[in-house]
C-alpha positions as CSV (number, residue, x, y, z in Angstrom):
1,X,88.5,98.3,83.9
2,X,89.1,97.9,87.8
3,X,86.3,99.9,88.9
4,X,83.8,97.7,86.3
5,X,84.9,94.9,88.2
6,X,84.4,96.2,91.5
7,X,80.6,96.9,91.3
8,X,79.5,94.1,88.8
9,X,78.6,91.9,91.5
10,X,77.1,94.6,93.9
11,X,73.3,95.4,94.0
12,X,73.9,99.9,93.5
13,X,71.4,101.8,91.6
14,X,72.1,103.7,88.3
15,X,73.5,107.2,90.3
16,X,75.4,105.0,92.9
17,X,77.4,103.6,89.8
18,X,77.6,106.9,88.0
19,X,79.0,108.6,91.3
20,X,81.5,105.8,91.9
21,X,82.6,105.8,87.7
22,X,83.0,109.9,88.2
23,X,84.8,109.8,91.3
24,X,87.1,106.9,89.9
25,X,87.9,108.6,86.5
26,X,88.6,111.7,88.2
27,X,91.0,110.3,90.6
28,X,92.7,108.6,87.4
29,X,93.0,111.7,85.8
30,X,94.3,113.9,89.1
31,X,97.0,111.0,89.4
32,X,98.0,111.3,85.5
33,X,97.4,107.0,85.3
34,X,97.0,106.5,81.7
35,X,97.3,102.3,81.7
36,X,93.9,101.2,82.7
37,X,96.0,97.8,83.3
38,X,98.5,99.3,85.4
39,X,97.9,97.2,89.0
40,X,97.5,100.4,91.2
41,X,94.0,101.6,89.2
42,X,92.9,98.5,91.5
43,X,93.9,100.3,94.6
44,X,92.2,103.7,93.4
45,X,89.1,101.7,92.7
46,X,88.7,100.1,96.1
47,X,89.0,103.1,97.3
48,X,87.1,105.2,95.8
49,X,84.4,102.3,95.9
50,X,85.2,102.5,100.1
51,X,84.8,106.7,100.4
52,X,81.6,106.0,98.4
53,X,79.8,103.9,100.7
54,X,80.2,106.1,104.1
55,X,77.6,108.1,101.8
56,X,79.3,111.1,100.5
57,X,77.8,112.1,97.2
58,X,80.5,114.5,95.6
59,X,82.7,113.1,92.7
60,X,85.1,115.8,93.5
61,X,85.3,115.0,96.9
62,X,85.3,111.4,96.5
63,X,88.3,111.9,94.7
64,X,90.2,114.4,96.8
65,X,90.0,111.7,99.7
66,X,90.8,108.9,97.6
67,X,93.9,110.7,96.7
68,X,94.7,111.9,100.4
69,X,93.8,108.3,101.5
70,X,96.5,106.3,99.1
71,X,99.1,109.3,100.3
72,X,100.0,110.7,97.1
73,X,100.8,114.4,96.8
């Protein structure tokens, strides 16, 4: 899964990753992206993993601005 790959290699705590996993599998779900392999769940993980680290701590939100971000209605 993208977003597994994303943060294997980066030094977050326990929340941090539970935030990030939350926010990515909502934005998955809001989009209706069923393939896990499908190559734009990379884009959605980046970012969601970049909205994540300017500190906002809302899954919800995280996804809403992902979402706005990659301009899809």
């Amino acid at each position: 899964m993208a977003i597994y790959k994303l943060i294997q290699n980066t030094p977050m705590g326990p929340d941090d990753i539970q935030l990030l996993v939350t926010a990515y599998h909502g934005t998955l779900r809001a989009l209706e992206l069923i393939d896990r392999d499908d190559p734009i769940t990379r884009i959605v993980a980046r970012t969601v993993f970049e909205i994540t680290q300017t500190g906002i701590e809302d899954a919800a939100e995280i996804s809403k601005l992902a979402i706005k971000q990659l301009g899809i209605a």
